[in-house]
Every structure is written in C-alpha cells, then in structure tokens.
N, CA, C and O atoms as a GROMACS GRO file, in nm:
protein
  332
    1UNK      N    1  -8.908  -7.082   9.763
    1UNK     CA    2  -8.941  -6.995   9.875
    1UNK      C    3  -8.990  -6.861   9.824
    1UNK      O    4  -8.928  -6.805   9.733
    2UNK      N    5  -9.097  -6.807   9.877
    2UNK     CA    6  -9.166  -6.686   9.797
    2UNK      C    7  -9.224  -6.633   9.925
    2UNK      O    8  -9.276  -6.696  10.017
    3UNK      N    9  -9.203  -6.478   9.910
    3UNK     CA   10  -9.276  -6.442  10.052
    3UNK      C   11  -9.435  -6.425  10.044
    3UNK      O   12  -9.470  -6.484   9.942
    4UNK      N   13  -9.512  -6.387  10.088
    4UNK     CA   14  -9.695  -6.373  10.087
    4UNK      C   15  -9.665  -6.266   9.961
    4UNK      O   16  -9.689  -6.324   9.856
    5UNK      N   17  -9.619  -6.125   9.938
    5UNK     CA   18  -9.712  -6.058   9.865
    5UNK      C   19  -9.633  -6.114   9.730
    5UNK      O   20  -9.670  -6.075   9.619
    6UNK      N   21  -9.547  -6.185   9.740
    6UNK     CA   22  -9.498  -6.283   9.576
    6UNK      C   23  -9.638  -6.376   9.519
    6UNK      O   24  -9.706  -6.385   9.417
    7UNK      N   25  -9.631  -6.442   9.672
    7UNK     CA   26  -9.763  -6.539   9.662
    7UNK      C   27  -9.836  -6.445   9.597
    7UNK      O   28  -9.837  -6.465   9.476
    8UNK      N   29  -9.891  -6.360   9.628
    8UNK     CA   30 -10.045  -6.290   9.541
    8UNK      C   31 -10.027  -6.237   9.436
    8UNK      O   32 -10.120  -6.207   9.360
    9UNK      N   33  -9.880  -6.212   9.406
    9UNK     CA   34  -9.854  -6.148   9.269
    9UNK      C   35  -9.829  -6.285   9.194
    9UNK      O   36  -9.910  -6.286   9.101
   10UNK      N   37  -9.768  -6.377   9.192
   10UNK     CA   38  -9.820  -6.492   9.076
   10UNK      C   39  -9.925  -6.554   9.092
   10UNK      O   40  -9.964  -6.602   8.986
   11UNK      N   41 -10.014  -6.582   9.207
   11UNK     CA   42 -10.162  -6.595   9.185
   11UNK      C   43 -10.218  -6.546   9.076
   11UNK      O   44 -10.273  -6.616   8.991
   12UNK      N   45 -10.206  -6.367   9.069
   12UNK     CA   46 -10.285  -6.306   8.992
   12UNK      C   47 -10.210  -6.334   8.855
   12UNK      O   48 -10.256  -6.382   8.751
   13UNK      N   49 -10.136  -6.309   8.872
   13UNK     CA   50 -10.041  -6.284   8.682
   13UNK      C   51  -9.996  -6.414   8.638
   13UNK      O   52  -9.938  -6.430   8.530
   14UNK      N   53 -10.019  -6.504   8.714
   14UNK     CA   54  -9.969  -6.655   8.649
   14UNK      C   55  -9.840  -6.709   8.650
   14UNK      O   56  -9.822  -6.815   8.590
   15UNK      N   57  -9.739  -6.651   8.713
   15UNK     CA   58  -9.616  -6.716   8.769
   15UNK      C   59  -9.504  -6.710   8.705
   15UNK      O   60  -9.514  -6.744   8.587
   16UNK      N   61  -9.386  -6.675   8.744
   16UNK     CA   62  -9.305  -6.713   8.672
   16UNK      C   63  -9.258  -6.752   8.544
   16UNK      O   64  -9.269  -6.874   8.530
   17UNK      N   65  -9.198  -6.682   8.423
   17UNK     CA   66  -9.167  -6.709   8.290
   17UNK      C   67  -9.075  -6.661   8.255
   17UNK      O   68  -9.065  -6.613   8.142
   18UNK      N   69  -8.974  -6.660   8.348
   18UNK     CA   70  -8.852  -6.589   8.280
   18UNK      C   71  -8.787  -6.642   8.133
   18UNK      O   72  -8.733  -6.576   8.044
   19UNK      N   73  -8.811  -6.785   8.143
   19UNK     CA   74  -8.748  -6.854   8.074
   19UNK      C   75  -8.802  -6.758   7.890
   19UNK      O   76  -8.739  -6.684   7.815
   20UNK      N   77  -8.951  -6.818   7.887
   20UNK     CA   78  -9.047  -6.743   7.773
   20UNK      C   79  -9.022  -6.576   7.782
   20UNK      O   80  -9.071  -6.525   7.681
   21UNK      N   81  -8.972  -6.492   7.855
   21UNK     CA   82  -8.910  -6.381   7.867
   21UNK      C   83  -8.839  -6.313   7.800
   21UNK      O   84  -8.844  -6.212   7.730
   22UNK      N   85  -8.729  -6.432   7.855
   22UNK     CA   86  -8.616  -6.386   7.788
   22UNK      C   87  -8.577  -6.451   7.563
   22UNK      O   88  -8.509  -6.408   7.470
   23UNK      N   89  -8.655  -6.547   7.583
   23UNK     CA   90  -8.708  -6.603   7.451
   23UNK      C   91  -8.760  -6.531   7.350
   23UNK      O   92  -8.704  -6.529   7.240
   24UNK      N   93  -8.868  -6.465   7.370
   24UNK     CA   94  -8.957  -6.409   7.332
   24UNK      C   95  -8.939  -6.257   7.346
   24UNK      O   96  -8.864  -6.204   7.428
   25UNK      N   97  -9.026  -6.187   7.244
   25UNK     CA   98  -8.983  -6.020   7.225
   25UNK      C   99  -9.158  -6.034   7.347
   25UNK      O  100  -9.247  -6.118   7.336
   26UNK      N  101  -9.151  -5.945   7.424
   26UNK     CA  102  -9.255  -5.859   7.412
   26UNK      C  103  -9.340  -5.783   7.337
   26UNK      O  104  -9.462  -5.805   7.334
   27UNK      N  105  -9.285  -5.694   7.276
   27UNK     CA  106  -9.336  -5.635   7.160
   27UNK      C  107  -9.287  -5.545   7.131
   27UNK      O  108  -9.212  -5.486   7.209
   28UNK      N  109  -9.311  -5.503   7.013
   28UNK     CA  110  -9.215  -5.402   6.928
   28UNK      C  111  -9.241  -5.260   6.969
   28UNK      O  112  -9.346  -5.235   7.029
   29UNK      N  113  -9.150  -5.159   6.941
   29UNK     CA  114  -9.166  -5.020   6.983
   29UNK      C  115  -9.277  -4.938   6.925
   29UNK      O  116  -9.338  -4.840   6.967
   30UNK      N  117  -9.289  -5.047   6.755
   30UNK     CA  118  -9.429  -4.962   6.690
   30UNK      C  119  -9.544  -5.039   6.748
   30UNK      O  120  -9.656  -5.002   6.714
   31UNK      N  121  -9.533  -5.142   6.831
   31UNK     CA  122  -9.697  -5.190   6.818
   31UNK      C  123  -9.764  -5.108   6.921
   31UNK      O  124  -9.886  -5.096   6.921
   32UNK      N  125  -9.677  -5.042   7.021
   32UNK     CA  126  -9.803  -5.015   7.141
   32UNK      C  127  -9.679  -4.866   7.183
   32UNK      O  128  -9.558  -4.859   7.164
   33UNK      N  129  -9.779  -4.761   7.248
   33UNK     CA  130  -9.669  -4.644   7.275
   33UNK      C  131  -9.772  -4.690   7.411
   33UNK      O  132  -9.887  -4.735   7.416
   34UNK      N  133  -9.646  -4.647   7.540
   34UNK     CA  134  -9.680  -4.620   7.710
   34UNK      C  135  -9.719  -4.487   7.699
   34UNK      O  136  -9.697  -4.430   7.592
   35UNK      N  137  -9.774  -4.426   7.794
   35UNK     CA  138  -9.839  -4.335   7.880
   35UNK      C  139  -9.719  -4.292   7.977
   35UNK      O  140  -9.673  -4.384   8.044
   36UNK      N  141  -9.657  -4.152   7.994
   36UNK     CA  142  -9.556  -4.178   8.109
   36UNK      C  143  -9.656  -4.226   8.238
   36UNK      O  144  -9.601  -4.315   8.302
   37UNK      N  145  -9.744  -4.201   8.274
   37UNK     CA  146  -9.806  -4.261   8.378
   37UNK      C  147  -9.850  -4.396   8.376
   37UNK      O  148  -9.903  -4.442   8.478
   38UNK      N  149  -9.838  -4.459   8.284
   38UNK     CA  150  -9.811  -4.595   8.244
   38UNK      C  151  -9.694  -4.649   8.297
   38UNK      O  152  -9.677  -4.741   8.377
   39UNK      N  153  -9.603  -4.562   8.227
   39UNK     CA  154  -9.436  -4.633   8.252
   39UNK      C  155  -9.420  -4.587   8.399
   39UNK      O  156  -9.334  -4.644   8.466
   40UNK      N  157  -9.479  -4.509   8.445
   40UNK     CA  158  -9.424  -4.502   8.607
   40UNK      C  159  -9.500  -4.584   8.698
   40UNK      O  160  -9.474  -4.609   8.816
   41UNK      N  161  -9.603  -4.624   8.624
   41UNK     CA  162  -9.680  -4.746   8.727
   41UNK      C  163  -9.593  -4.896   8.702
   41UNK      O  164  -9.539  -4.975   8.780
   42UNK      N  165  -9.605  -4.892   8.580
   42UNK     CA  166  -9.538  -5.020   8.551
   42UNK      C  167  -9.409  -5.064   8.607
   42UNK      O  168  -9.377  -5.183   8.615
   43UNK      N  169  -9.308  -4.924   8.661
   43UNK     CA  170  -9.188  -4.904   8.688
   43UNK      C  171  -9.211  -4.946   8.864
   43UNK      O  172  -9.116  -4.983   8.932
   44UNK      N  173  -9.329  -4.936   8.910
   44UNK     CA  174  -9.384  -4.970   9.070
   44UNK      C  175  -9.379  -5.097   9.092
   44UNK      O  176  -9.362  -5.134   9.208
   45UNK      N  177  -9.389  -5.177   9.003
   45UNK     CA  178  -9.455  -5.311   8.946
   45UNK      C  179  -9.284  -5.419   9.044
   45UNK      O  180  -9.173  -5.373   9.016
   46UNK      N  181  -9.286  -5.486   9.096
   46UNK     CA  182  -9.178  -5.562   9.131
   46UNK      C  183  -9.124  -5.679   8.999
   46UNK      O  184  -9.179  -5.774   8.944
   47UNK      N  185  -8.992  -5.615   8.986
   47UNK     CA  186  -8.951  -5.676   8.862
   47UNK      C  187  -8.925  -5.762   8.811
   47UNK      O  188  -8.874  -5.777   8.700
   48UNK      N  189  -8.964  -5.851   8.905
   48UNK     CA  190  -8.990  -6.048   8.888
   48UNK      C  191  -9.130  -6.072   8.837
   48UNK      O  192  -9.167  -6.189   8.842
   49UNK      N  193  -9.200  -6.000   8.798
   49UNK     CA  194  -9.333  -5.961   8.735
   49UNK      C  195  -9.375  -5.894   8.664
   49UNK      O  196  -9.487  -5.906   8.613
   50UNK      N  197  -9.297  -5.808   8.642
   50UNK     CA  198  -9.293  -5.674   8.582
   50UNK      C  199  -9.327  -5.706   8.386
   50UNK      O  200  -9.419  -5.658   8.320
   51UNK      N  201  -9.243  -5.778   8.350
   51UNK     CA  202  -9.240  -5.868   8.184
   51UNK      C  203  -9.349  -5.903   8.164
   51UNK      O  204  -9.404  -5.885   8.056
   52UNK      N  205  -9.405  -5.961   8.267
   52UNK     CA  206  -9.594  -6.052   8.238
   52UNK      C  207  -9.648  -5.929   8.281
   52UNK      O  208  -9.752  -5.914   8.217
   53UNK      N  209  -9.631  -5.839   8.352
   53UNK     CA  210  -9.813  -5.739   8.351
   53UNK      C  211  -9.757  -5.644   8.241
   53UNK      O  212  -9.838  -5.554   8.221
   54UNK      N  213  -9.638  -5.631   8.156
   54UNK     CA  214  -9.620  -5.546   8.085
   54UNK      C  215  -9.710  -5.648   7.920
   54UNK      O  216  -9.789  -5.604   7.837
   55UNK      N  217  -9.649  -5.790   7.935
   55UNK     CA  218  -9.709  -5.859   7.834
   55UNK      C  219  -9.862  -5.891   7.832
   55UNK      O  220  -9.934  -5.915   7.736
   56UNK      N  221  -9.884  -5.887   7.935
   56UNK     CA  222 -10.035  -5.895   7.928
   56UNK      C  223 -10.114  -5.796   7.908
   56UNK      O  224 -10.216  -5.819   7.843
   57UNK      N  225 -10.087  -5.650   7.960
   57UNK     CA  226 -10.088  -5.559   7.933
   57UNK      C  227 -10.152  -5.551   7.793
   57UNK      O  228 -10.270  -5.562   7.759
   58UNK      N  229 -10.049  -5.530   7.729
   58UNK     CA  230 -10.012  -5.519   7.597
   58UNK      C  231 -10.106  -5.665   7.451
   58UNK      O  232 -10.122  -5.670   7.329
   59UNK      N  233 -10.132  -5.730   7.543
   59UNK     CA  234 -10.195  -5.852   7.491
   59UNK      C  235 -10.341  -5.801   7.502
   59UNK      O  236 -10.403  -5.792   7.395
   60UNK      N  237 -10.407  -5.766   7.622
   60UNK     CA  238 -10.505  -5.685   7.642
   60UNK      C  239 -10.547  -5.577   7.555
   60UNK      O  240 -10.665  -5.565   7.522
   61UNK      N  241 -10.452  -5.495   7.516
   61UNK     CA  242 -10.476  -5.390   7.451
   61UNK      C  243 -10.490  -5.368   7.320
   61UNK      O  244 -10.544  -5.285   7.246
   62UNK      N  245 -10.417  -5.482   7.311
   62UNK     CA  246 -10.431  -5.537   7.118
   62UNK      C  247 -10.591  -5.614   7.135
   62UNK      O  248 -10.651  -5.531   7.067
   63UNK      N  249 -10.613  -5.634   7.144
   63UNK     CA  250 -10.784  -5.724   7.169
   63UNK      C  251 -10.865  -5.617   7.192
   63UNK      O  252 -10.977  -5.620   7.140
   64UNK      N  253 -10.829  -5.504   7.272
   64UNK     CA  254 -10.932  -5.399   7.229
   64UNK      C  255 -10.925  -5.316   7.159
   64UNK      O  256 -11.001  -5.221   7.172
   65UNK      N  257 -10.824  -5.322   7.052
   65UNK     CA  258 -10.740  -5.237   6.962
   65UNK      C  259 -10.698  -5.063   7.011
   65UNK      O  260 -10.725  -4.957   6.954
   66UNK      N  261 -10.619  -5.093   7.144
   66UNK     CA  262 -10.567  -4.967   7.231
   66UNK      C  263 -10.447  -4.941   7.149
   66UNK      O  264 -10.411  -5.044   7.093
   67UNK      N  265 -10.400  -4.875   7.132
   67UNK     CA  266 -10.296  -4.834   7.044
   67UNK      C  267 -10.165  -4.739   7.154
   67UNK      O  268 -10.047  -4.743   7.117
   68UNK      N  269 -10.207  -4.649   7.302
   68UNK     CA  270 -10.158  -4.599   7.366
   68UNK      C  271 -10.191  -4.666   7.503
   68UNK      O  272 -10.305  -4.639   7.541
   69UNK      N  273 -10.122  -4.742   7.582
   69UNK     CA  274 -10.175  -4.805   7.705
   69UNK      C  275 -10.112  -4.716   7.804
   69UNK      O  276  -9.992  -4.693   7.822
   70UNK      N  277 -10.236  -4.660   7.877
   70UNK     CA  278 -10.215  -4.565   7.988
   70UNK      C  279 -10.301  -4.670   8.094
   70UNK      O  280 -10.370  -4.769   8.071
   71UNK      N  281 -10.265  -4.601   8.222
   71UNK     CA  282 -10.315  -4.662   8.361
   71UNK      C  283 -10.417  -4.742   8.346
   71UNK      O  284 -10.425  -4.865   8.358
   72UNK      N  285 -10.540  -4.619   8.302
   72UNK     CA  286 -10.657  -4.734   8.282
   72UNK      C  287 -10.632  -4.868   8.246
   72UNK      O  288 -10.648  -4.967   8.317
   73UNK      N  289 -10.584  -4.861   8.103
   73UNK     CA  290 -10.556  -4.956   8.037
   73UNK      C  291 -10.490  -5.089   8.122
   73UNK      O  292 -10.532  -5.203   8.102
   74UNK      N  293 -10.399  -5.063   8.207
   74UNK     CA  294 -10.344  -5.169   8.252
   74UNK      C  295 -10.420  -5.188   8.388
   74UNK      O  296 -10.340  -5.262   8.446
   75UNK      N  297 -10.513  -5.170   8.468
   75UNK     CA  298 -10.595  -5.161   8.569
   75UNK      C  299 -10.717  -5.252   8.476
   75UNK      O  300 -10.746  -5.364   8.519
   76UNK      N  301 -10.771  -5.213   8.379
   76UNK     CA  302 -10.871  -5.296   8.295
   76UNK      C  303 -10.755  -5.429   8.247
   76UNK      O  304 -10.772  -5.546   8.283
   77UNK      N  305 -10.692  -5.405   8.200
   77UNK     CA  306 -10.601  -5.558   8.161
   77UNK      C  307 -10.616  -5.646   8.322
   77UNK      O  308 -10.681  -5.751   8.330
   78UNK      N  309 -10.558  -5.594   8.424
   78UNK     CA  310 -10.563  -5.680   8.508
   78UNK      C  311 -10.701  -5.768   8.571
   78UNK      O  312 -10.721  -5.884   8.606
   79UNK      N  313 -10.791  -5.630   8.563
   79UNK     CA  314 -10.924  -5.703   8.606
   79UNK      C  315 -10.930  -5.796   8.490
   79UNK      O  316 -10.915  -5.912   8.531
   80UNK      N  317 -10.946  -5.790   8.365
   80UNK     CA  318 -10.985  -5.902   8.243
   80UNK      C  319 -10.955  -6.018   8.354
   80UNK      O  320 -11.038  -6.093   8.404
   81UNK      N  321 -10.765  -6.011   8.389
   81UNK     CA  322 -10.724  -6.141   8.382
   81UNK      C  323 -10.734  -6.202   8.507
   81UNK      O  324 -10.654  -6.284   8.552
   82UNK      N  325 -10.841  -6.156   8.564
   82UNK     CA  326 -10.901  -6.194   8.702
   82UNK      C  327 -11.032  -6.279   8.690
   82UNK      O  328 -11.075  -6.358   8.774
   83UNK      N  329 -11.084  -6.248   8.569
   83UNK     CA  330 -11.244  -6.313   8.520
   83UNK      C  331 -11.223  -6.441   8.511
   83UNK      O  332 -11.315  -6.516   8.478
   0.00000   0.00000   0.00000
C-alpha cells in the first residue's frame, strides 16, 4: 500500500532498497563533501527515499567528477536519472 506522491517518488528513483541500504556503505566521508544547502534539501527528501537520491546523487557526481554536491548537483543528478 503506497499513497500517490510515494507512487511518484519510486517511479522516479527506482523503489525501494532498504535491504541494499542497509548492506552497503553509501559512501565515505572523504569521497564527496554536502553543501549545507544540499543537506537541507536532502533533509526535505521523505526518508523512505532519502538513501537512493542521496546514492544516486553521489553516483552522479562521481561520473562528473563533482567533488562538493550542492543543489544543483542533485537537481542535475535527478534529471540524468529521468533520461
């Protein structure tokens, strides 16, 4: 059971992974520094989702070799993962 704006948030980000979540590091404190306006968007983010737009994020940003992911950054990560 998932309400509509759940529905559109795993549409976009790909669903559910707690399992690979909790498994798996995200990433390390040296690979990527936040933006506080990063971390306060990300902190907006509903936290059953929150792990995947932070990992994708961050997956994004290594591919364009971003080293500080601020807003932009995660606004361009999401469009990517819309293409």
């Amino acid at each position: 059971f998932t309400l509509g704006m759940e529905d559109h948030l795993l549409e976009i980000f790909g669903g559910h992974d707690t399992k690979e979540v909790i498994t798996k590091s995200l990433a390390t404190a040296e690979d990527f520094s936040w933006s506080s306006g990063a971390l306060e968007e990300l902190n907006r983010i509903p936290g059953f989702v929150r792990a995947k737009v932070k990992r994708n994020t961050e997956k994004y940003a290594r591919t364009q070799n971003i080293s500080e992911v601020t807003v932009e950054t995660m606004f361009a990560a999401k469009e990517a993962a819309q293409l």
